[in-house]
Biopython code that builds the backbone (N, CA, C, O; Angstrom):
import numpy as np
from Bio.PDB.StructureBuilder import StructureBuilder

atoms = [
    (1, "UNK", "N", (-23.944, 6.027, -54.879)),
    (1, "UNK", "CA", (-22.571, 6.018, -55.340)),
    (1, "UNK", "C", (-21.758, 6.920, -54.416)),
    (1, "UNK", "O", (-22.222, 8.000, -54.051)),
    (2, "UNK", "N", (-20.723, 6.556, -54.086)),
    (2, "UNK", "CA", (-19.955, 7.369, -53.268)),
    (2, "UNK", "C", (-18.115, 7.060, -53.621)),
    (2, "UNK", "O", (-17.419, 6.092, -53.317)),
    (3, "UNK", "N", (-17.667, 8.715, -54.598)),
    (3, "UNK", "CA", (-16.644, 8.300, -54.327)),
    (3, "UNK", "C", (-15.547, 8.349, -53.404)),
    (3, "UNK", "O", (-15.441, 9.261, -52.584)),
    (4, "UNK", "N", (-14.726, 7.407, -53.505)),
    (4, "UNK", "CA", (-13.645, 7.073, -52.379)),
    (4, "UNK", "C", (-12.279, 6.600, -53.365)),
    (4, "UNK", "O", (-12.060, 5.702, -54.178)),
    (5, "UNK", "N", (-11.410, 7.912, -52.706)),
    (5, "UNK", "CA", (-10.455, 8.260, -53.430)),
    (5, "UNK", "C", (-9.191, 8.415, -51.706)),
    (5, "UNK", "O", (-9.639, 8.888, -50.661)),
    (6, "UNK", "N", (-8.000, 8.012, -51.805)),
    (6, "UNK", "CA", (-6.785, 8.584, -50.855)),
    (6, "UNK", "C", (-5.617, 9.594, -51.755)),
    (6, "UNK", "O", (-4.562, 9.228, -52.274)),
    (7, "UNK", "N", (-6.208, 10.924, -51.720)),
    (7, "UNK", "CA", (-5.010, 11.805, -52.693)),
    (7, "UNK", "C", (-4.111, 11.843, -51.819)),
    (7, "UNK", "O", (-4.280, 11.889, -50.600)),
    (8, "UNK", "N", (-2.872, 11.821, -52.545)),
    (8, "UNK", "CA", (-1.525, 12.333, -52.398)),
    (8, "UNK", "C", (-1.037, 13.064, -52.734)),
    (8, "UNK", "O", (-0.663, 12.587, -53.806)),
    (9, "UNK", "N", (-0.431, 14.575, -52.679)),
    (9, "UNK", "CA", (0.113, 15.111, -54.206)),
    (9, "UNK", "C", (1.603, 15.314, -53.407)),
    (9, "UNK", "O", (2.554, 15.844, -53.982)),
    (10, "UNK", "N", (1.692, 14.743, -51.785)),
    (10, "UNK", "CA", (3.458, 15.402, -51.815)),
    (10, "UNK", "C", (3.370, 16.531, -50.533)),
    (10, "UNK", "O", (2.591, 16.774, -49.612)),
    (11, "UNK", "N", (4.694, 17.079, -51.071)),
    (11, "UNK", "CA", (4.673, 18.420, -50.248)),
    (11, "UNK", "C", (5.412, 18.303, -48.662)),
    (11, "UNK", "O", (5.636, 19.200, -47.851)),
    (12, "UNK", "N", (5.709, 16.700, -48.576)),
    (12, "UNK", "CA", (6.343, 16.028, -47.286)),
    (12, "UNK", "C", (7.167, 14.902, -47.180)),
    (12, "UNK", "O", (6.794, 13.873, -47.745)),
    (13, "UNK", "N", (8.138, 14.908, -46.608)),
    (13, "UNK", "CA", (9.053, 13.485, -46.366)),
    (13, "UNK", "C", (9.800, 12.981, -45.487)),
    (13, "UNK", "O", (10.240, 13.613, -44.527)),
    (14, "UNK", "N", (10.052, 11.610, -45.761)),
    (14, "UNK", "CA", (10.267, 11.124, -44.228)),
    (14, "UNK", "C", (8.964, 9.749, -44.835)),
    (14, "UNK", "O", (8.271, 9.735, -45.853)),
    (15, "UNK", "N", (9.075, 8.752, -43.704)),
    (15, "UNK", "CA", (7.994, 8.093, -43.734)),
    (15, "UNK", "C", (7.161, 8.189, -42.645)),
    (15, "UNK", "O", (7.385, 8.181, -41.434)),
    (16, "UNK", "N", (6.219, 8.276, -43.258)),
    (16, "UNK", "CA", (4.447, 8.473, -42.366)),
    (16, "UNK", "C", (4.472, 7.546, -41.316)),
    (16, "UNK", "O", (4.751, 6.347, -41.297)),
    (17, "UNK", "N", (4.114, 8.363, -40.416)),
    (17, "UNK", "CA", (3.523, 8.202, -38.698)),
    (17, "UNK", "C", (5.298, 7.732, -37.979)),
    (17, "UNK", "O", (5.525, 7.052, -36.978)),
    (18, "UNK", "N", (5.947, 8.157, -38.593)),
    (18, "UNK", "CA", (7.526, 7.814, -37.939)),
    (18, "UNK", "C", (8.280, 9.469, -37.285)),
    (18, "UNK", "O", (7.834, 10.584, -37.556)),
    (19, "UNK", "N", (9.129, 9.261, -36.663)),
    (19, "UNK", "CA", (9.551, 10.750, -36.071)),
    (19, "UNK", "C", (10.520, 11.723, -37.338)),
    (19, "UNK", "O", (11.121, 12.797, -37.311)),
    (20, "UNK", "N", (10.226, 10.509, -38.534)),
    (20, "UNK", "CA", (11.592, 11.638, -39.214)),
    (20, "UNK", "C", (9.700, 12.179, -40.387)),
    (20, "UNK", "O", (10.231, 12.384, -41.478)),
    (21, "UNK", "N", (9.117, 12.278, -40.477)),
    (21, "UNK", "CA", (8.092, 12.971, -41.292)),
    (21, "UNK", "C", (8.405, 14.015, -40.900)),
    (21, "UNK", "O", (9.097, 14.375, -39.947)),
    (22, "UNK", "N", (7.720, 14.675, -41.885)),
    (22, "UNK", "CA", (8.347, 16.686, -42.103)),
    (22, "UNK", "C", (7.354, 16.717, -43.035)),
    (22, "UNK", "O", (7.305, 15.925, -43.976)),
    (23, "UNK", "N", (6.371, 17.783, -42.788)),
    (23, "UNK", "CA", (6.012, 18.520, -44.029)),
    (23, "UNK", "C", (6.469, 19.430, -44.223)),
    (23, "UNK", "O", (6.857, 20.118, -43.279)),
    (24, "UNK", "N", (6.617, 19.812, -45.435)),
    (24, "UNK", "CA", (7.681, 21.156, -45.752)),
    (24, "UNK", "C", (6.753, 22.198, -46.769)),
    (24, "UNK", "O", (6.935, 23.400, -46.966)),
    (25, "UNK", "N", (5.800, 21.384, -47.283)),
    (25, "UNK", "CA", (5.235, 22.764, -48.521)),
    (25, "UNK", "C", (3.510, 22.213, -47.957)),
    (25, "UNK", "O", (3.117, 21.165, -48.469)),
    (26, "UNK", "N", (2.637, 22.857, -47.030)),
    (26, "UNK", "CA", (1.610, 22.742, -46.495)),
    (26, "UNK", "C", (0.579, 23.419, -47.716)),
    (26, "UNK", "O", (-0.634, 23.506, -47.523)),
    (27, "UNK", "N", (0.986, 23.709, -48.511)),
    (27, "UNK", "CA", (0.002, 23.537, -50.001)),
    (27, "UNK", "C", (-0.603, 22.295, -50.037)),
    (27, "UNK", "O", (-1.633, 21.726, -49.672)),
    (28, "UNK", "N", (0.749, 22.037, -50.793)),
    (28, "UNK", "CA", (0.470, 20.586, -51.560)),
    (28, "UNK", "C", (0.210, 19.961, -50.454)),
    (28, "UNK", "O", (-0.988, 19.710, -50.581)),
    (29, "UNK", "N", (0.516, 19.577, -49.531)),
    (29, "UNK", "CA", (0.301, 18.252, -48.356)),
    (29, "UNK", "C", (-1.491, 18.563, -48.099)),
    (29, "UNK", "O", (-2.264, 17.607, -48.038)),
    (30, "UNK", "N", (-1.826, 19.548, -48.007)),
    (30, "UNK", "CA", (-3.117, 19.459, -47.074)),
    (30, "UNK", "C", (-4.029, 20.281, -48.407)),
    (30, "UNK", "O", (-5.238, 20.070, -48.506)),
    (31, "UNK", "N", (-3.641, 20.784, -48.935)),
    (31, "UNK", "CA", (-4.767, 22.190, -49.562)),
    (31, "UNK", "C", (-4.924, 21.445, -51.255)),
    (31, "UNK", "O", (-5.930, 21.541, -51.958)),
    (32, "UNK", "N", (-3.784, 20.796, -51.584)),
    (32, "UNK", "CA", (-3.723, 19.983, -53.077)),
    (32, "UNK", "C", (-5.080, 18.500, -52.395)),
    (32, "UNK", "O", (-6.104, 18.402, -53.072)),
    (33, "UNK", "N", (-4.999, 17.964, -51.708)),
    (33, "UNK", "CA", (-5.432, 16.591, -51.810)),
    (33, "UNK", "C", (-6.816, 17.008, -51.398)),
    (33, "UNK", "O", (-7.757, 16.581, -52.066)),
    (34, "UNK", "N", (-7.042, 17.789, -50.380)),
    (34, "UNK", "CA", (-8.468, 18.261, -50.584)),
    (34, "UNK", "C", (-9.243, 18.821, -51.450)),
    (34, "UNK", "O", (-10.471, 18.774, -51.528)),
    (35, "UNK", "N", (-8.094, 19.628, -52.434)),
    (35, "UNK", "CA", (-9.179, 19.988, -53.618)),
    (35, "UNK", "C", (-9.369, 18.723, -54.433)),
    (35, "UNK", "O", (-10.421, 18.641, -55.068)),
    (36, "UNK", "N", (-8.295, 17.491, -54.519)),
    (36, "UNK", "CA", (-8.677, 16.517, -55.228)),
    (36, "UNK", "C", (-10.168, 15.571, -54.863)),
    (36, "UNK", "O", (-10.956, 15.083, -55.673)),
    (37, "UNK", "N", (-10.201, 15.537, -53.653)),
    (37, "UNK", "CA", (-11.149, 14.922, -53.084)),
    (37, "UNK", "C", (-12.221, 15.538, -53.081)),
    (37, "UNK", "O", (-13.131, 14.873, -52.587)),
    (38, "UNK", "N", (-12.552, 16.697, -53.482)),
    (38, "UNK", "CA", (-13.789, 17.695, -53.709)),
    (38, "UNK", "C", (-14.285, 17.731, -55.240)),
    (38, "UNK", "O", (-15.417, 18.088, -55.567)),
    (39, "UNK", "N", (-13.430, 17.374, -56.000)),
    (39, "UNK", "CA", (-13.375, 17.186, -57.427)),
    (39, "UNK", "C", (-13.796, 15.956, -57.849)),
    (39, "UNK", "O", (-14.082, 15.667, -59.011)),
    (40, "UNK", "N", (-13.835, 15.184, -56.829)),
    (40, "UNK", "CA", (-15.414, 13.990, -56.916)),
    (40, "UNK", "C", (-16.180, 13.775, -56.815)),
    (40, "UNK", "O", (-16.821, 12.759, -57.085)),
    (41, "UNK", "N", (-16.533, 15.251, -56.101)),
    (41, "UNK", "CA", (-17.986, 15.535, -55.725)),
    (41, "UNK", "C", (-18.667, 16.381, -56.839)),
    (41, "UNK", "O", (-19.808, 16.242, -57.277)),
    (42, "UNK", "N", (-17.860, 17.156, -57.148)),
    (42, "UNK", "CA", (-18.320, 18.529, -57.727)),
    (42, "UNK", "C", (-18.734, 18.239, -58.746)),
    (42, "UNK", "O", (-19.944, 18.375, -58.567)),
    (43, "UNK", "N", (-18.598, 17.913, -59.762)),
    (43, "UNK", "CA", (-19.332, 17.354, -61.220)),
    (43, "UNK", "C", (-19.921, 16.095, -61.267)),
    (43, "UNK", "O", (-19.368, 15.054, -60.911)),
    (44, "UNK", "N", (-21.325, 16.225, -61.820)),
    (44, "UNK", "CA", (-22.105, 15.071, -61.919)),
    (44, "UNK", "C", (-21.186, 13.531, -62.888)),
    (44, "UNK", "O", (-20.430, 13.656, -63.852)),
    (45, "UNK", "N", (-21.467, 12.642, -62.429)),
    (45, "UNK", "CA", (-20.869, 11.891, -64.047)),
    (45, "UNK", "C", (-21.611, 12.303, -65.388)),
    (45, "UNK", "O", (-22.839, 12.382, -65.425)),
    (46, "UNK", "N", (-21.073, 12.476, -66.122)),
    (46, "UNK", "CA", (-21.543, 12.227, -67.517)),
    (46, "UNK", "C", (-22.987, 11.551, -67.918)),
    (46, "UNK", "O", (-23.855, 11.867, -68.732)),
    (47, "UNK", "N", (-22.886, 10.767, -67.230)),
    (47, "UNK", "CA", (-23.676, 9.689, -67.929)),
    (47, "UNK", "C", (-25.223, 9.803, -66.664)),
    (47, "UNK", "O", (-26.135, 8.978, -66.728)),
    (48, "UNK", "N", (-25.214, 10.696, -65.859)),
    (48, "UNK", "CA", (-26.242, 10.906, -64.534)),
    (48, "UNK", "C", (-25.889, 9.972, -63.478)),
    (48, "UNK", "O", (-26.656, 9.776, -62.536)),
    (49, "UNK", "N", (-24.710, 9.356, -63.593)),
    (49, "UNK", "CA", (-24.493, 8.034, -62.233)),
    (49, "UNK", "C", (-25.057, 7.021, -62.722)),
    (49, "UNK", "O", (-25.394, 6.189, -61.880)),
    (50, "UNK", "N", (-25.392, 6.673, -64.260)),
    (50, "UNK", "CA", (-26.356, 5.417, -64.871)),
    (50, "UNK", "C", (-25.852, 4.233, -64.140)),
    (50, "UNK", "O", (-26.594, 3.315, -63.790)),
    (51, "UNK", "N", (-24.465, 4.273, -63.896)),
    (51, "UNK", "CA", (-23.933, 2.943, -63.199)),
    (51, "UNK", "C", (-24.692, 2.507, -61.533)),
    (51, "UNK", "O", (-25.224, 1.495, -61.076)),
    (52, "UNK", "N", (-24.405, 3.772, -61.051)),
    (52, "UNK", "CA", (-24.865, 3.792, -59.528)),
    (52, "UNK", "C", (-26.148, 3.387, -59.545)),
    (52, "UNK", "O", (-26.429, 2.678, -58.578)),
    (53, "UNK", "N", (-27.160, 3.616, -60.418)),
    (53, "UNK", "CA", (-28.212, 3.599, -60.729)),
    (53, "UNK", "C", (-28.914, 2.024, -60.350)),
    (53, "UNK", "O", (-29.734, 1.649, -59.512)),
    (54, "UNK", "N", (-28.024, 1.253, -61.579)),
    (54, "UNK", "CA", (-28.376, -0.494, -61.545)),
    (54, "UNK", "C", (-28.016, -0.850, -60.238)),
    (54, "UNK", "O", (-28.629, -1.877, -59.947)),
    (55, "UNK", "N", (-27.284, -0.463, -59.295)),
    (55, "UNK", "CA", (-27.101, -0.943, -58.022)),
    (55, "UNK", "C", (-28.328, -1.603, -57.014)),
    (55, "UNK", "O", (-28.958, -0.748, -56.391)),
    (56, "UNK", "N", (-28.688, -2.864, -56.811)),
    (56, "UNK", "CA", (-29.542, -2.903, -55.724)),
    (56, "UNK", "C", (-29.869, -2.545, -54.863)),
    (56, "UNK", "O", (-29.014, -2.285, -54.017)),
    (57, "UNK", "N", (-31.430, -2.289, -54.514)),
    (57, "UNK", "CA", (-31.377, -1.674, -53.316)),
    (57, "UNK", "C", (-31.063, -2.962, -52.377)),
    (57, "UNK", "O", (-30.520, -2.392, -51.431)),
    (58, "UNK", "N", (-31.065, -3.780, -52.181)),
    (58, "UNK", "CA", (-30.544, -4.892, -51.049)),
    (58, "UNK", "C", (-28.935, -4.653, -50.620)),
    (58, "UNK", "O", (-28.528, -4.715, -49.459)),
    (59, "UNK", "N", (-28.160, -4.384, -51.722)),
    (59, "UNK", "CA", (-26.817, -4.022, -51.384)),
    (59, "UNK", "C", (-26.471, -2.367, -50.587)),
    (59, "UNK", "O", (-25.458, -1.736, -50.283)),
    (60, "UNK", "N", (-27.795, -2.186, -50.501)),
    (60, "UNK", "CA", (-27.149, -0.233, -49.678)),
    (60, "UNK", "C", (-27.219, -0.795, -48.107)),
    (60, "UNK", "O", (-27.813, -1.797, -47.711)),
    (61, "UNK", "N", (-26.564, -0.004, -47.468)),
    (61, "UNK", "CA", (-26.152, -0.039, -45.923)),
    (61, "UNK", "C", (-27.441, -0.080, -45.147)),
    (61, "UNK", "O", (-28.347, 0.587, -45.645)),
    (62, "UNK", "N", (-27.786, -0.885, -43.750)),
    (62, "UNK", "CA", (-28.815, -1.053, -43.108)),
    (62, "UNK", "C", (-28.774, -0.243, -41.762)),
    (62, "UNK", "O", (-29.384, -0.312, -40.696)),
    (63, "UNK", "N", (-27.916, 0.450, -42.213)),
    (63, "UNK", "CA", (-27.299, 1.276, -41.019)),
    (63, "UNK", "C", (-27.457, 3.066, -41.214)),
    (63, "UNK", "O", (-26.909, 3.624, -42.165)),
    (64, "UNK", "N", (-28.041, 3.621, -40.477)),
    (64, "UNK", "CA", (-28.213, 4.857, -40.290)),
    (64, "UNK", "C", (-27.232, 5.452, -40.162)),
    (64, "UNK", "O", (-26.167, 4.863, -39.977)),
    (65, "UNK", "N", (-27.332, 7.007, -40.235)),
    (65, "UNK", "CA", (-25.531, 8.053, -40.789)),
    (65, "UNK", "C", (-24.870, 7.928, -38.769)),
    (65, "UNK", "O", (-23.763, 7.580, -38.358)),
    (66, "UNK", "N", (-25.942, 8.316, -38.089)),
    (66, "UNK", "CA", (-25.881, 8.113, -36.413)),
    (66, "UNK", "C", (-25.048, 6.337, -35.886)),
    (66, "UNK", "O", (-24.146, 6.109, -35.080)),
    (67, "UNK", "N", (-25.997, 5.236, -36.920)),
    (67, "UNK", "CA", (-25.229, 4.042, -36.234)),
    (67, "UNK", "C", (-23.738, 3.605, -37.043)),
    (67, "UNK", "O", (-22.805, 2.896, -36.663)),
    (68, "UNK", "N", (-23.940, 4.274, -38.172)),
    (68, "UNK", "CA", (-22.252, 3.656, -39.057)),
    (68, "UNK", "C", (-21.538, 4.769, -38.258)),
    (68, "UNK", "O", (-20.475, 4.381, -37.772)),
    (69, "UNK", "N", (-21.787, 5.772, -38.060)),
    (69, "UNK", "CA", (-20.864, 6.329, -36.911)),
    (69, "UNK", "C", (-20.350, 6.203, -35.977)),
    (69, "UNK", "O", (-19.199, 6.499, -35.658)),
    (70, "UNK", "N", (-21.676, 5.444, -35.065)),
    (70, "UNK", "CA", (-21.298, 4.651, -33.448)),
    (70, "UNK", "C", (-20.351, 3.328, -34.535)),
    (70, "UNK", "O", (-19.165, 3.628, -34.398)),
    (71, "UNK", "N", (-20.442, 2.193, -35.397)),
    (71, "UNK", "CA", (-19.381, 1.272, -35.514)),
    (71, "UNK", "C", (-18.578, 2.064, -35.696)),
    (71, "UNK", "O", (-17.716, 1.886, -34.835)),
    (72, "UNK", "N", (-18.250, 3.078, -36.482)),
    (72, "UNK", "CA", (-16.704, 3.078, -36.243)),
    (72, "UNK", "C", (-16.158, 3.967, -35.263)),
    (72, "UNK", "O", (-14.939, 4.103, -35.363)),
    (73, "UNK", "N", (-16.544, 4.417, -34.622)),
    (73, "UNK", "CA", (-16.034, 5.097, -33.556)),
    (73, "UNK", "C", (-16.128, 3.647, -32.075)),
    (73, "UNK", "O", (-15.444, 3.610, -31.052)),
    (74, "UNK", "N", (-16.913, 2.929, -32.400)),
    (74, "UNK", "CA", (-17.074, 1.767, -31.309)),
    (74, "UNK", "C", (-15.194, 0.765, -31.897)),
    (74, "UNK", "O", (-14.456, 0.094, -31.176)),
    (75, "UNK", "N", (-15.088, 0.996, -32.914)),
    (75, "UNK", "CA", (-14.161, -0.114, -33.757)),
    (75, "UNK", "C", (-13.221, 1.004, -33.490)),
    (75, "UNK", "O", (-12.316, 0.432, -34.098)),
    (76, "UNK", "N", (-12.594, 2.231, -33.058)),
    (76, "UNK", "CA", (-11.715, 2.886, -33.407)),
    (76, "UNK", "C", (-11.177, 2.752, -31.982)),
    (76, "UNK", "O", (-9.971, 2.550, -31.836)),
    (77, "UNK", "N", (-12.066, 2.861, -30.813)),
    (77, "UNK", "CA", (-11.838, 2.793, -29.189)),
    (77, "UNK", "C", (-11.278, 1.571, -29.088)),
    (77, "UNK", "O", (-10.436, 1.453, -28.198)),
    (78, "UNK", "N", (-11.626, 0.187, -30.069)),
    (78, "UNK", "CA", (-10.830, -1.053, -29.931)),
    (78, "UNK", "C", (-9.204, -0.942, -29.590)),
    (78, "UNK", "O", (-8.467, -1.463, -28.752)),
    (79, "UNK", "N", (-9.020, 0.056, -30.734)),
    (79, "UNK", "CA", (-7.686, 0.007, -31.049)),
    (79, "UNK", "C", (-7.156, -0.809, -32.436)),
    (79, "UNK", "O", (-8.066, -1.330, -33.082)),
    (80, "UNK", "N", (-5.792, -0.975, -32.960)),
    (80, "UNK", "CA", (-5.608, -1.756, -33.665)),
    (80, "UNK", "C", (-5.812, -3.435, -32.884)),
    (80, "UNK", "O", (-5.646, -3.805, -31.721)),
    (81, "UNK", "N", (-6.268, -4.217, -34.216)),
    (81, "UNK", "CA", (-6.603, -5.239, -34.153)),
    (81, "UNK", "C", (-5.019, -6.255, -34.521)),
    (81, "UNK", "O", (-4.532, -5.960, -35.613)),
    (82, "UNK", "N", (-4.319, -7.250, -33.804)),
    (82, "UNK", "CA", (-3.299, -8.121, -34.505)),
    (82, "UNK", "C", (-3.796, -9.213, -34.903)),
    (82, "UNK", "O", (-4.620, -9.854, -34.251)),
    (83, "UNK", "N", (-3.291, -9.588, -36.166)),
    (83, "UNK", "CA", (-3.574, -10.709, -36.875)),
    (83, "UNK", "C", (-2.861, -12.258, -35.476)),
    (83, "UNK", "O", (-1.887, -12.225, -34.724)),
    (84, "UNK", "N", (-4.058, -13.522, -35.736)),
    (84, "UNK", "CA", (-3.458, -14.252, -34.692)),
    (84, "UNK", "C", (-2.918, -15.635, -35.755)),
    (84, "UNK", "O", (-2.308, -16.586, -35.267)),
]
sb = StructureBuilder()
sb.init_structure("model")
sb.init_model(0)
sb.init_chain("A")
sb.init_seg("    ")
for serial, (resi, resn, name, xyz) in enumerate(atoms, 1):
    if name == "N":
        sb.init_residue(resn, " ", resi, " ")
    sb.init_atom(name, np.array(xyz, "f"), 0.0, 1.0, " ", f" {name:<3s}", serial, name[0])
structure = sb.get_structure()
């Protein structure tokens, strides 16, 4: 089980990856969304992960922590991809 979460809590404006972005309160922008994203780690579920549990093993990754690294770093040197 792995969770995967994109926090937001703020703290900046303007729209993202454009020249008018501004962060203005470097709390919230960087120090709020990382504690959110650590707060999925940090406590077990309730229930021991019973869900994660029933998961097949045929459905887990065939790929080592070294080769899902080389794809995406091989997929990132691509560049963006355009739809044709």
């Amino acid at each position: 089980m792995m969770p995967a979460i994109h926090p937001v809590a703020g703290g900046f404006c303007g729209s993202a990856r454009t020249r008018d972005f501004f962060i203005y309160d470097e709390e919230i922008a960087y120090i709020v969304p990382a504690k959110m994203m650590a707060a999925t780690v940090s406590d077990p579920p309730a229930d021991g992960a019973g869900a994660a549990q029933e998961v097949p093993a045929q459905l887990e990754t065939p790929y080592s922590i070294p080769q899902h690294l080389k794809l995406w770093r091989d997929l990132a040197a691509q560049g963006p991809q355009t739809a044709q």
